[in-house]
PDB file of N, CA, C and O in Angstrom:
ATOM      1  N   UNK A   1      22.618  -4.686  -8.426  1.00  0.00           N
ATOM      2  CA  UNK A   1      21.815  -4.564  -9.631  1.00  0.00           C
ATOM      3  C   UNK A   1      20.773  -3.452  -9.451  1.00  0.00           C
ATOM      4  O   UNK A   1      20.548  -3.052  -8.308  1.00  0.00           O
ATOM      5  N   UNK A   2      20.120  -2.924 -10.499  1.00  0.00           N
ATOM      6  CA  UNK A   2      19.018  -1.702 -10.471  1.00  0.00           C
ATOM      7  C   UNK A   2      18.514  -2.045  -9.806  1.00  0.00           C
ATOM      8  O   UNK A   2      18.438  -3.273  -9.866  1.00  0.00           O
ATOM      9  N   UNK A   3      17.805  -1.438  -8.720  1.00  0.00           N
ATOM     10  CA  UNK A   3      16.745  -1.296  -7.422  1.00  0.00           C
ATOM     11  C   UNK A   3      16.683  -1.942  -6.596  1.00  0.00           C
ATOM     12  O   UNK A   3      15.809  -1.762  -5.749  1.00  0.00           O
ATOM     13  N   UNK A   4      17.608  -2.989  -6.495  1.00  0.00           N
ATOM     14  CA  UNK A   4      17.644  -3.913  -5.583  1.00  0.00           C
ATOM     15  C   UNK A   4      17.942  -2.690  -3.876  1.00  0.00           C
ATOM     16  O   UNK A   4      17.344  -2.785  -2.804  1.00  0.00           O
ATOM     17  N   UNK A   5      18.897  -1.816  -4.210  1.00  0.00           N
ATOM     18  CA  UNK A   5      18.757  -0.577  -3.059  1.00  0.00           C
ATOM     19  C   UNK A   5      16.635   0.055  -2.313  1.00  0.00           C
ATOM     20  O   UNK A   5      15.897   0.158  -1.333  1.00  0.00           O
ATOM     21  N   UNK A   6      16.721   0.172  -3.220  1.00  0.00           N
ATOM     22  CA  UNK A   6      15.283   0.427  -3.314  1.00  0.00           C
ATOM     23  C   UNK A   6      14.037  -0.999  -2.711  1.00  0.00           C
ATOM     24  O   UNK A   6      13.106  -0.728  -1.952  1.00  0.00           O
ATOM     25  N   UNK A   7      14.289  -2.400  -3.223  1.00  0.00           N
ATOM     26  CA  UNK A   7      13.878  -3.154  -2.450  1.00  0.00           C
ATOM     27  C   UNK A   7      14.000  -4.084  -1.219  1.00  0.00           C
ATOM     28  O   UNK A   7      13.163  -4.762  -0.624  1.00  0.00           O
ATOM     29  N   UNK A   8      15.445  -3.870  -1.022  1.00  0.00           N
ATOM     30  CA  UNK A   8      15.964  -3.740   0.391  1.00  0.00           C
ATOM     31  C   UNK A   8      15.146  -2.801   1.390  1.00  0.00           C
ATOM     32  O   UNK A   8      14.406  -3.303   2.237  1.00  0.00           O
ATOM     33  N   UNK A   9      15.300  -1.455   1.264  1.00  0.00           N
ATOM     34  CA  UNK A   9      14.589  -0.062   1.642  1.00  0.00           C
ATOM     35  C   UNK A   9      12.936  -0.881   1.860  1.00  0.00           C
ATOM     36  O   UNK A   9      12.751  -1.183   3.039  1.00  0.00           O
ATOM     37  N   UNK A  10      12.046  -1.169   1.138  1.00  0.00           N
ATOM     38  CA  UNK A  10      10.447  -2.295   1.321  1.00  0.00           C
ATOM     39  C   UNK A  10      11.090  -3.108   2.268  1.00  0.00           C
ATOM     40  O   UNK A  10      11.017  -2.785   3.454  1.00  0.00           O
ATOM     41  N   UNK A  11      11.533  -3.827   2.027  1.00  0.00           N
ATOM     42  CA  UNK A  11      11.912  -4.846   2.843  1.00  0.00           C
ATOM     43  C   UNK A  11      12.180  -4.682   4.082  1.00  0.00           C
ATOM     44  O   UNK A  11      11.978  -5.512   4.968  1.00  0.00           O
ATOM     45  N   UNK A  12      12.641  -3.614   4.204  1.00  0.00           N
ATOM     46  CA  UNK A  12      13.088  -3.360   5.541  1.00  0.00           C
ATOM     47  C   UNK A  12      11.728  -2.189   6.426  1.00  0.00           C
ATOM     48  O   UNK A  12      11.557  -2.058   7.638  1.00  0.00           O
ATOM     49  N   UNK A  13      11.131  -1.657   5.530  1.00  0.00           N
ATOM     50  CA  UNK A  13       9.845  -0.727   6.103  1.00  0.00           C
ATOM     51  C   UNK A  13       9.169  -1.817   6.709  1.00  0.00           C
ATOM     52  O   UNK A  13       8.942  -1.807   7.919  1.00  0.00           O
ATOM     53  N   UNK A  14       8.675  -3.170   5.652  1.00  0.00           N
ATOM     54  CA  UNK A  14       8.023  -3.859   6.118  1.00  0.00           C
ATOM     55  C   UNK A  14       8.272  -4.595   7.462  1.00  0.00           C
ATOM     56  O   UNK A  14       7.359  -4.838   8.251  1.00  0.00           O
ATOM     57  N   UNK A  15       9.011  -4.789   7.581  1.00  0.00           N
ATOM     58  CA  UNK A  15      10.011  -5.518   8.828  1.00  0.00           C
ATOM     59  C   UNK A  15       9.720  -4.419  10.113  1.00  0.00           C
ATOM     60  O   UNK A  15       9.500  -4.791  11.265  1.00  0.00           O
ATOM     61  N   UNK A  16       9.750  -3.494   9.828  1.00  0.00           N
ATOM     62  CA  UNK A  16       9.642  -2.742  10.604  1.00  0.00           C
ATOM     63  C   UNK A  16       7.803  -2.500  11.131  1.00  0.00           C
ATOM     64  O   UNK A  16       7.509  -1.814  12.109  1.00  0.00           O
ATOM     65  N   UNK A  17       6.983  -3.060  10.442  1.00  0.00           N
ATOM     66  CA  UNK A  17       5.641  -2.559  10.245  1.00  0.00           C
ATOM     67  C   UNK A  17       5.270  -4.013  10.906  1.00  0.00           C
ATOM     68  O   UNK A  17       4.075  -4.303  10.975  1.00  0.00           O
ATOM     69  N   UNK A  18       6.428  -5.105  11.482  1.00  0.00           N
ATOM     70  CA  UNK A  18       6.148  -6.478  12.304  1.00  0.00           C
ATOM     71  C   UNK A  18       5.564  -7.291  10.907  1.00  0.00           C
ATOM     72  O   UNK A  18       5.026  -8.360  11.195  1.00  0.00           O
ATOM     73  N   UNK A  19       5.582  -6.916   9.237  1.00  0.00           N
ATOM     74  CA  UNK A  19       4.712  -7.747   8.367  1.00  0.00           C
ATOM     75  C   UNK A  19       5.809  -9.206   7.815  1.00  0.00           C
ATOM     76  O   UNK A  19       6.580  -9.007   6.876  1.00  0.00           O
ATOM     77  N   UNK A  20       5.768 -10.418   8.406  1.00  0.00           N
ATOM     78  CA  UNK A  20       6.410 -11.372   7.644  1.00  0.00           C
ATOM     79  C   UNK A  20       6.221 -11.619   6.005  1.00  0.00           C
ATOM     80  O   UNK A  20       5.165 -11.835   5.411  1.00  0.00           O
ATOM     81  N   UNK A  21       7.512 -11.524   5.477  1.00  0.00           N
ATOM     82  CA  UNK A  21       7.425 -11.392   3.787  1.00  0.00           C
ATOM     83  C   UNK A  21       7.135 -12.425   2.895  1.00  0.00           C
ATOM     84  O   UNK A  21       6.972 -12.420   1.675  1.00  0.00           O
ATOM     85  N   UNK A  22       7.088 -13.627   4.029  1.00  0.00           N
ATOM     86  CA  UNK A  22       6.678 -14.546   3.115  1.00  0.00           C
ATOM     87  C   UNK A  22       5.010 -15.331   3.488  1.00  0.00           C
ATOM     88  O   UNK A  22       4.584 -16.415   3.090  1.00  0.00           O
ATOM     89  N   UNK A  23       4.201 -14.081   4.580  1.00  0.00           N
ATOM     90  CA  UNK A  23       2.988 -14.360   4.356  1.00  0.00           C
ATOM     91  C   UNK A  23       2.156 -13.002   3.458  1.00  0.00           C
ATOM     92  O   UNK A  23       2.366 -11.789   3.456  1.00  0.00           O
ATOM     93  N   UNK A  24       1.371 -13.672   2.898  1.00  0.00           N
ATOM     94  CA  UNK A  24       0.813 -12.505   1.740  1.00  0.00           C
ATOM     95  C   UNK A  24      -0.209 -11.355   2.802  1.00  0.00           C
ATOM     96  O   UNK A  24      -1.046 -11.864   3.548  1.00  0.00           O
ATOM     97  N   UNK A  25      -0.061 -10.073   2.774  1.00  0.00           N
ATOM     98  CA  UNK A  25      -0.349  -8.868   3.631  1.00  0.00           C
ATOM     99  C   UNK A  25      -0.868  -7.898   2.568  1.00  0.00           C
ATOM    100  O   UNK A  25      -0.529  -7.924   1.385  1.00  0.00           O
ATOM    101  N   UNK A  26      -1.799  -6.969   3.168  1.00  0.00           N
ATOM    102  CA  UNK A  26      -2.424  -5.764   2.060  1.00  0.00           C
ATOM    103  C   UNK A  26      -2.528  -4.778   3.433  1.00  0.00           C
ATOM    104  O   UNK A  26      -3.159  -4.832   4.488  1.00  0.00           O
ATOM    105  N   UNK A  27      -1.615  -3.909   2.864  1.00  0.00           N
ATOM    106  CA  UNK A  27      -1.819  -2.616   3.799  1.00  0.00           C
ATOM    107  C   UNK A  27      -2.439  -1.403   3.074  1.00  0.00           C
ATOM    108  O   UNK A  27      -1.962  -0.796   2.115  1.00  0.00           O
ATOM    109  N   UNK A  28      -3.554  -1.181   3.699  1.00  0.00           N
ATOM    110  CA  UNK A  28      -4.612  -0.208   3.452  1.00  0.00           C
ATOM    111  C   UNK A  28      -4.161   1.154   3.905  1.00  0.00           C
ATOM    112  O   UNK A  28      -3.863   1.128   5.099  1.00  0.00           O
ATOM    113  N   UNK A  29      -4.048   2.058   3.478  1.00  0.00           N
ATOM    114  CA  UNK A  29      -4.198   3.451   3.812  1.00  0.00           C
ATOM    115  C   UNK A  29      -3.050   3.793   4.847  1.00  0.00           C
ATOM    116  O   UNK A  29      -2.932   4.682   5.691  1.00  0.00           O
ATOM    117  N   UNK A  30      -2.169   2.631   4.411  1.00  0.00           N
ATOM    118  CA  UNK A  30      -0.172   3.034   4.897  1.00  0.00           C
ATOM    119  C   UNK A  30      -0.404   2.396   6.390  1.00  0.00           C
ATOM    120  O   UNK A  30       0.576   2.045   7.048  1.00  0.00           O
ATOM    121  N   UNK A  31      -1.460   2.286   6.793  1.00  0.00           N
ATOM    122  CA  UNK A  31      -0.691   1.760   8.368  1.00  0.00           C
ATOM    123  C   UNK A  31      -1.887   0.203   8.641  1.00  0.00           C
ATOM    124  O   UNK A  31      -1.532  -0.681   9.422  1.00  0.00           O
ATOM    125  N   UNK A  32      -3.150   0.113   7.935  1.00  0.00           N
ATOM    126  CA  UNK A  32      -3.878  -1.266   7.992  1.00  0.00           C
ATOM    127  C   UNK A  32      -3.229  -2.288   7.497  1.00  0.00           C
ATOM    128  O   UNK A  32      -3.186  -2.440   6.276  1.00  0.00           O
ATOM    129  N   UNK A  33      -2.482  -3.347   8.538  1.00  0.00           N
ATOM    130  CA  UNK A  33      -1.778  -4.605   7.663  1.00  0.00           C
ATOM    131  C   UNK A  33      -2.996  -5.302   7.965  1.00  0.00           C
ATOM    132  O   UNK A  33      -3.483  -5.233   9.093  1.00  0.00           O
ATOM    133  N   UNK A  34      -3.602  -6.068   6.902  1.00  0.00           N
ATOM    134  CA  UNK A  34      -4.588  -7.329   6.621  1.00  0.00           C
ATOM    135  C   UNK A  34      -4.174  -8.408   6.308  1.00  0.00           C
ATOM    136  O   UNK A  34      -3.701  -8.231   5.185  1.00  0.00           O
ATOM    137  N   UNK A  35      -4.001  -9.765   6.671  1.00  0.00           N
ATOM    138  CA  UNK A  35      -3.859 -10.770   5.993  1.00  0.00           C
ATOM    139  C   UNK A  35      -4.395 -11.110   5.418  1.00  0.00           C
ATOM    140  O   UNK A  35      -5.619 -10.977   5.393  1.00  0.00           O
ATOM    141  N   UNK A  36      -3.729 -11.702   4.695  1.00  0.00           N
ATOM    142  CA  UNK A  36      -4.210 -12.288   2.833  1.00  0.00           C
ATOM    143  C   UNK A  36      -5.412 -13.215   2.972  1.00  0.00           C
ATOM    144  O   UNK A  36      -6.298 -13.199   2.118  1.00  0.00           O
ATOM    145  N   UNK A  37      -5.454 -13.913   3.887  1.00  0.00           N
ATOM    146  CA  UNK A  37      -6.617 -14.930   4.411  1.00  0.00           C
ATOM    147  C   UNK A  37      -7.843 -14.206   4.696  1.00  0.00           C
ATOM    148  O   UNK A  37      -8.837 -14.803   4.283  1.00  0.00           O
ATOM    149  N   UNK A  38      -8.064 -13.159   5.244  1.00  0.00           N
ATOM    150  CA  UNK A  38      -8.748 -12.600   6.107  1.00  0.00           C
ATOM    151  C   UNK A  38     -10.496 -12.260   5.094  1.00  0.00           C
ATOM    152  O   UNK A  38     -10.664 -11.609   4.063  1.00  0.00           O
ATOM    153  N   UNK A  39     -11.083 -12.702   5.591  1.00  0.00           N
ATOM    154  CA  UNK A  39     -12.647 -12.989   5.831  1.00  0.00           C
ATOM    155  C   UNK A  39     -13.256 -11.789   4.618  1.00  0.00           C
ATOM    156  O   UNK A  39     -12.973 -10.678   5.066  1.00  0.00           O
ATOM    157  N   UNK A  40     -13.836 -11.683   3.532  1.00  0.00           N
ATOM    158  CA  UNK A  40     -13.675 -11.095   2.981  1.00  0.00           C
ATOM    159  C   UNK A  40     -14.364  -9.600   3.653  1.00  0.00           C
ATOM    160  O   UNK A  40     -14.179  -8.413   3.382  1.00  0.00           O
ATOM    161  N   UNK A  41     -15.269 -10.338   4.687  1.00  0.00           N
ATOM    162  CA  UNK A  41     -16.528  -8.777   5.186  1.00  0.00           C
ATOM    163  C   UNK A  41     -15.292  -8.044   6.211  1.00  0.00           C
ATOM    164  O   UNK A  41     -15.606  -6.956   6.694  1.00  0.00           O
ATOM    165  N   UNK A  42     -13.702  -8.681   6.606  1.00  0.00           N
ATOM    166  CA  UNK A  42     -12.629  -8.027   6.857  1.00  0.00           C
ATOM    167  C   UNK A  42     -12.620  -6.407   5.975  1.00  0.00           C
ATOM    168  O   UNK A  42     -12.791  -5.252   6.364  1.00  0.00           O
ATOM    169  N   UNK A  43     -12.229  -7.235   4.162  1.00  0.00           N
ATOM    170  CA  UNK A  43     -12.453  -6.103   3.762  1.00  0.00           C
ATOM    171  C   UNK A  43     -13.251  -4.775   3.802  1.00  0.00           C
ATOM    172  O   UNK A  43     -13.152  -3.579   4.076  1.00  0.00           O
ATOM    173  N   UNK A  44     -14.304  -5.955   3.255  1.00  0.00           N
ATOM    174  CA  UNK A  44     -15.534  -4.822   2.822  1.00  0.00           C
ATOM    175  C   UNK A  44     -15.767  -3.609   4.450  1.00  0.00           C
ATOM    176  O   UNK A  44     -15.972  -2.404   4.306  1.00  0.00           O
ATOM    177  N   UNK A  45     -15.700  -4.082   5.428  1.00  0.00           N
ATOM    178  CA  UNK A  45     -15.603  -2.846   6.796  1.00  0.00           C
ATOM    179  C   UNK A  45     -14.653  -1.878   6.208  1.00  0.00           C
ATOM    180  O   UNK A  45     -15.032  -0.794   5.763  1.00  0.00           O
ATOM    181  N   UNK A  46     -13.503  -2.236   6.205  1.00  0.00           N
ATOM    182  CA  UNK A  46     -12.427  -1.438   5.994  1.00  0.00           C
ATOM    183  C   UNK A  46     -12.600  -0.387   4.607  1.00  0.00           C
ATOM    184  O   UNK A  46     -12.200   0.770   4.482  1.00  0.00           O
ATOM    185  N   UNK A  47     -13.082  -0.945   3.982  1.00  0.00           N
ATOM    186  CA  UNK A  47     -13.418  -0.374   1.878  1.00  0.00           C
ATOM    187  C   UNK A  47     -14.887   0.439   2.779  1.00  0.00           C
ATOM    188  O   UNK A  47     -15.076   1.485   2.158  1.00  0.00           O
ATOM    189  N   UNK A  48     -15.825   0.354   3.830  1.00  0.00           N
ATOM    190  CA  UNK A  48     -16.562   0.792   3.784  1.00  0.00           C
ATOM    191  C   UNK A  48     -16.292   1.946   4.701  1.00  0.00           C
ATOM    192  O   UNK A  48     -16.929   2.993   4.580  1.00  0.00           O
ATOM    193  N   UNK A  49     -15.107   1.741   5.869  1.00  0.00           N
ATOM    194  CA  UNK A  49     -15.180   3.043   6.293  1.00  0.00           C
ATOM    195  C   UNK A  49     -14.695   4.242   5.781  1.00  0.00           C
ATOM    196  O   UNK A  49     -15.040   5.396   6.036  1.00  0.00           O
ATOM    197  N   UNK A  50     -13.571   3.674   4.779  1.00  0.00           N
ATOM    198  CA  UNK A  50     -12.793   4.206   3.807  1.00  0.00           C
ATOM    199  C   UNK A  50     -13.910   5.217   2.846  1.00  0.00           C
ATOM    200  O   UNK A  50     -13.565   6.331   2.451  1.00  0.00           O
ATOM    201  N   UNK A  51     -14.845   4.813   2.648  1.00  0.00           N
ATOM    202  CA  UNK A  51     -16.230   5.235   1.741  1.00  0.00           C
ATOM    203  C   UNK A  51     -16.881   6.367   2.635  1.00  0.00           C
ATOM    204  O   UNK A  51     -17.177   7.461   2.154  1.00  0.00           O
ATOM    205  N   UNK A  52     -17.080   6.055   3.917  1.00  0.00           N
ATOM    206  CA  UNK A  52     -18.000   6.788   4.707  1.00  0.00           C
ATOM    207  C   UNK A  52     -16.976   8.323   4.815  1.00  0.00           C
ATOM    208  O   UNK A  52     -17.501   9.436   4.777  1.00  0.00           O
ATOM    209  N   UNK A  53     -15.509   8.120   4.947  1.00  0.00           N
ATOM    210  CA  UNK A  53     -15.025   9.036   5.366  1.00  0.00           C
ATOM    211  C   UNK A  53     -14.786  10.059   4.089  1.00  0.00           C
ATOM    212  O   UNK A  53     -14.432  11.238   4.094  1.00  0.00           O
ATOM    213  N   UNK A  54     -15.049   9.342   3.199  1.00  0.00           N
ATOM    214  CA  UNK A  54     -14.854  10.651   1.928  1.00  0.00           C
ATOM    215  C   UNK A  54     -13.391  10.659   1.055  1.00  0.00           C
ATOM    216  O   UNK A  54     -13.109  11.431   0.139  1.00  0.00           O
ATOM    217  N   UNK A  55     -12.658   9.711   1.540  1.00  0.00           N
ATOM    218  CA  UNK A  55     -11.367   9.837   1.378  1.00  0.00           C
ATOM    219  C   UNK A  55     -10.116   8.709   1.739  1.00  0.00           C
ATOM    220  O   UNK A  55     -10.267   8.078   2.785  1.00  0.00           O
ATOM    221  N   UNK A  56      -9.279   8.519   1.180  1.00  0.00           N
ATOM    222  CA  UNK A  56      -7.715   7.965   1.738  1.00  0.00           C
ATOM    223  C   UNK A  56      -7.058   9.279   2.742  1.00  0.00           C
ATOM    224  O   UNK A  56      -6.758  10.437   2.452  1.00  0.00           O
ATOM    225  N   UNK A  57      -6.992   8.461   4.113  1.00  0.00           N
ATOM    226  CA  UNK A  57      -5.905   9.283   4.471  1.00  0.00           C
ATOM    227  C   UNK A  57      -4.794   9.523   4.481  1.00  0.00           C
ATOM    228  O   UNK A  57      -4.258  10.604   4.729  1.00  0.00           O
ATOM    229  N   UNK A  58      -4.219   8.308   4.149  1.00  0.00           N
ATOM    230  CA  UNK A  58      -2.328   8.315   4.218  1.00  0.00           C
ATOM    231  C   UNK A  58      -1.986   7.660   2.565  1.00  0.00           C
ATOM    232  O   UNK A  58      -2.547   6.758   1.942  1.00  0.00           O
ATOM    233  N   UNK A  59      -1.210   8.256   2.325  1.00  0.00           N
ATOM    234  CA  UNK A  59      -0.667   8.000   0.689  1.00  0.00           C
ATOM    235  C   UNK A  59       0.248   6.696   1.087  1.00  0.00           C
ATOM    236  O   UNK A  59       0.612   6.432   2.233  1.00  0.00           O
ATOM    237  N   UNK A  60       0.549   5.925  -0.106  1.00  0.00           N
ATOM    238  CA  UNK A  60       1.224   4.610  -0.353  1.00  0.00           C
ATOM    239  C   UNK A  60       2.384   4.834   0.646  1.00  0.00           C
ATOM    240  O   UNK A  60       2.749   5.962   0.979  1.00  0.00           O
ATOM    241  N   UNK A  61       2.851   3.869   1.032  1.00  0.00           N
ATOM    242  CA  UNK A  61       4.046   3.291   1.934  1.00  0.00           C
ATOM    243  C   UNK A  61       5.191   3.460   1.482  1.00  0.00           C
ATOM    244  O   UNK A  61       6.122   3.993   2.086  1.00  0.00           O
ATOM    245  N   UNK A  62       5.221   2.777  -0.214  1.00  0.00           N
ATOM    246  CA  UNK A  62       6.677   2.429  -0.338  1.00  0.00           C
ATOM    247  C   UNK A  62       7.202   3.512  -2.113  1.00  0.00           C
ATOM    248  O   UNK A  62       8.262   3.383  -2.724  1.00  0.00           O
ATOM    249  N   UNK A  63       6.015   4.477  -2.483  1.00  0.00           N
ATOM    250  CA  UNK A  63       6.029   4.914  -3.067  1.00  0.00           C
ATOM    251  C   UNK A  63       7.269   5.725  -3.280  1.00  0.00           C
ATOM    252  O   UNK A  63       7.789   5.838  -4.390  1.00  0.00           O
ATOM    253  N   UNK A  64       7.887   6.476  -1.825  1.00  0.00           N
ATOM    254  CA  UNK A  64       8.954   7.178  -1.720  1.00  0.00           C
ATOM    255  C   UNK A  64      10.226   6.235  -2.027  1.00  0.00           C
ATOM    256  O   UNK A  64      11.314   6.276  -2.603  1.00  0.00           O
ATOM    257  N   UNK A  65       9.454   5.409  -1.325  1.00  0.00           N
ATOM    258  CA  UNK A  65      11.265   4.138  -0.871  1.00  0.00           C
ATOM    259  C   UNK A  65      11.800   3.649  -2.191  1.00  0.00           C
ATOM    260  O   UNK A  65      12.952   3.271  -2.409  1.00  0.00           O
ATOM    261  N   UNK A  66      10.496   3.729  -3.293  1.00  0.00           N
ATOM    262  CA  UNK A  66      10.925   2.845  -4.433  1.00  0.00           C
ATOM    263  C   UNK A  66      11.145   3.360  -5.351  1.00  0.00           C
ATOM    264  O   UNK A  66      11.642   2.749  -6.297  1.00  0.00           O
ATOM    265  N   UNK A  67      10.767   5.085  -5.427  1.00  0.00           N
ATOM    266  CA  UNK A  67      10.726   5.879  -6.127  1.00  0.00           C
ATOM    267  C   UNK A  67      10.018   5.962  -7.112  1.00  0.00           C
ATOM    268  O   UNK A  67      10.371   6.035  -8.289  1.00  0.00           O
ATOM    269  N   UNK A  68       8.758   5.952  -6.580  1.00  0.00           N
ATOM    270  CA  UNK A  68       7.660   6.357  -7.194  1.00  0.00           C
ATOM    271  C   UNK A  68       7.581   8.135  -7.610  1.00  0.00           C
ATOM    272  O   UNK A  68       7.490   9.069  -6.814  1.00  0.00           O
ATOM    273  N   UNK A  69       7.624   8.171  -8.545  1.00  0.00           N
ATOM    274  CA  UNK A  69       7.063   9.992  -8.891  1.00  0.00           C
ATOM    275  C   UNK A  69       5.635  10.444  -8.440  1.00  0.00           C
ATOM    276  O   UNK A  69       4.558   9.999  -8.838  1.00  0.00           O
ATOM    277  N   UNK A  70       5.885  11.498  -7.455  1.00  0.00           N
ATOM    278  CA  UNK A  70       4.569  11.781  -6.929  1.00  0.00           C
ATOM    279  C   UNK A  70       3.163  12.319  -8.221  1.00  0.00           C
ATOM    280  O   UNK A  70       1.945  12.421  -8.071  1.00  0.00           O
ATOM    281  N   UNK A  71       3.979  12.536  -9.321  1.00  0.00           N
ATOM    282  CA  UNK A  71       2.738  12.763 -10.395  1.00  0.00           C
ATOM    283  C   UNK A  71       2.178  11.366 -10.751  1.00  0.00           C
ATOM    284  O   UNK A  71       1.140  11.194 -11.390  1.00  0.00           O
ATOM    285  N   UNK A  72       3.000  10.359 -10.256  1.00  0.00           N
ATOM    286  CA  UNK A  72       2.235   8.843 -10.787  1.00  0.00           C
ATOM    287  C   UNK A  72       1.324   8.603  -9.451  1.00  0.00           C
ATOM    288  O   UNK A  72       0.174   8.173  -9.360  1.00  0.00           O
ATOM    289  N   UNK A  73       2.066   8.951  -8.643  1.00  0.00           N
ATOM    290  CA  UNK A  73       1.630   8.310  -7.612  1.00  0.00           C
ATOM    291  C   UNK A  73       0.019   9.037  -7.670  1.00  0.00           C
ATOM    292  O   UNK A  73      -0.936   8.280  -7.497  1.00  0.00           O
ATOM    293  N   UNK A  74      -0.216  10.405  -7.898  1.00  0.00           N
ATOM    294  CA  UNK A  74      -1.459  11.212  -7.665  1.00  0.00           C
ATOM    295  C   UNK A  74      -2.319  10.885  -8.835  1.00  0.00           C
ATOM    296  O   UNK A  74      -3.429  11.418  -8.824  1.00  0.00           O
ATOM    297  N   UNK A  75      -1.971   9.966 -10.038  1.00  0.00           N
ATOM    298  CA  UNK A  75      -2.614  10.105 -10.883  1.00  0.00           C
ATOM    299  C   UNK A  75      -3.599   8.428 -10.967  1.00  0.00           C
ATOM    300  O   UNK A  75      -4.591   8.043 -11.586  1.00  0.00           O
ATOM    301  N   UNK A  76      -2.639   7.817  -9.966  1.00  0.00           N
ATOM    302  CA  UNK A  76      -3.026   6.404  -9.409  1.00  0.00           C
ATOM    303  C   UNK A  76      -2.819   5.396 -10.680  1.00  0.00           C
ATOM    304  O   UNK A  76      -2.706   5.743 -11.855  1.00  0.00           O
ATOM    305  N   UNK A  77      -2.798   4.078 -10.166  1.00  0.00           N
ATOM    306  CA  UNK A  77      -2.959   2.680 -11.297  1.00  0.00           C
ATOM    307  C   UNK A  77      -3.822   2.613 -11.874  1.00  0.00           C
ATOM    308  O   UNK A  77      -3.604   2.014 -12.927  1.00  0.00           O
ATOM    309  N   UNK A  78      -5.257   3.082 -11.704  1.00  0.00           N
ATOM    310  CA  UNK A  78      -6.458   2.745 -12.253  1.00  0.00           C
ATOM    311  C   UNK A  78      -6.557   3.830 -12.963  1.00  0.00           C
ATOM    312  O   UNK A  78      -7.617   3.654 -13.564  1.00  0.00           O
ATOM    313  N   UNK A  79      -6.052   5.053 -13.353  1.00  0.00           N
ATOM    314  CA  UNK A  79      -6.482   5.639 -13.878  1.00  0.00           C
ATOM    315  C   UNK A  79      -7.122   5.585 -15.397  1.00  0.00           C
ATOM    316  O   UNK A  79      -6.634   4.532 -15.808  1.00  0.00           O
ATOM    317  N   UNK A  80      -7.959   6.126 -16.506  1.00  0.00           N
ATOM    318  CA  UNK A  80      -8.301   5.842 -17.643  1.00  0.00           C
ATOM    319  C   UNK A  80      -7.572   7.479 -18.116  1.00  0.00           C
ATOM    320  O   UNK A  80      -7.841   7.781 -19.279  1.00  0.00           O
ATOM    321  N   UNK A  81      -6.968   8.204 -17.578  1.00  0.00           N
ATOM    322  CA  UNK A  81      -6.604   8.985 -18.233  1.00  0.00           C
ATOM    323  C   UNK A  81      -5.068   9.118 -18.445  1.00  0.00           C
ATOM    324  O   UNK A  81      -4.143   8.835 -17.684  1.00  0.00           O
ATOM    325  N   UNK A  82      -5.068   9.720 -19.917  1.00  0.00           N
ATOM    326  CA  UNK A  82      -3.295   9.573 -20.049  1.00  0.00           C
ATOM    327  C   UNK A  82      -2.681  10.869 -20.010  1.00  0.00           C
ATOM    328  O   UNK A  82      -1.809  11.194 -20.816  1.00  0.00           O
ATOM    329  N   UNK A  83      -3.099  11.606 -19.117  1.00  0.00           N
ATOM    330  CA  UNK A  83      -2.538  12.689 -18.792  1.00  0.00           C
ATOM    331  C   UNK A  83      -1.909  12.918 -17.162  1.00  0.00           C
ATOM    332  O   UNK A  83      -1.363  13.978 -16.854  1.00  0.00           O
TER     333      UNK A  83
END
């Protein structure tokens, strides 16, 4: 069926990244796996060094695998603009 190629491909990055799929994980900046549990001042370090440094260093994980278009990908989810 449609993309099921494509979520095999996640499935298998993740596997590879040691992340079990049926515990909930947030990977930060392509290589931080966090568990879903994890303490919220977990985050906030991580969101803060992320802040200090000026920047994301590594673009999304599975953006390629799933076929994400790099104009979506650069224009991000949050964006307010429709261009």
């Amino acid at each position: 069926s449609e993309g099921r190629k494509e979520i095999d491909q996640a499935l298998y990055a993740l596997n590879e990244m040691g992340v079990m799929v049926d515990i909930r994980k947030f990977i930060i900046e392509g290589k931080r796996v966090v568990d879903g549990a994890a303490h919220s001042n977990t985050f906030i370090d991580i969101f803060r060094e992320i802040e200090e440094k000026g920047a994301v260093h590594a673009g999304p994980v599975f953006g390629e695998i799933l076929g994400v278009a790099s104009e979506i990908i650069k224009k991000g989810s949050h964006s307010n603009s429709s261009a």
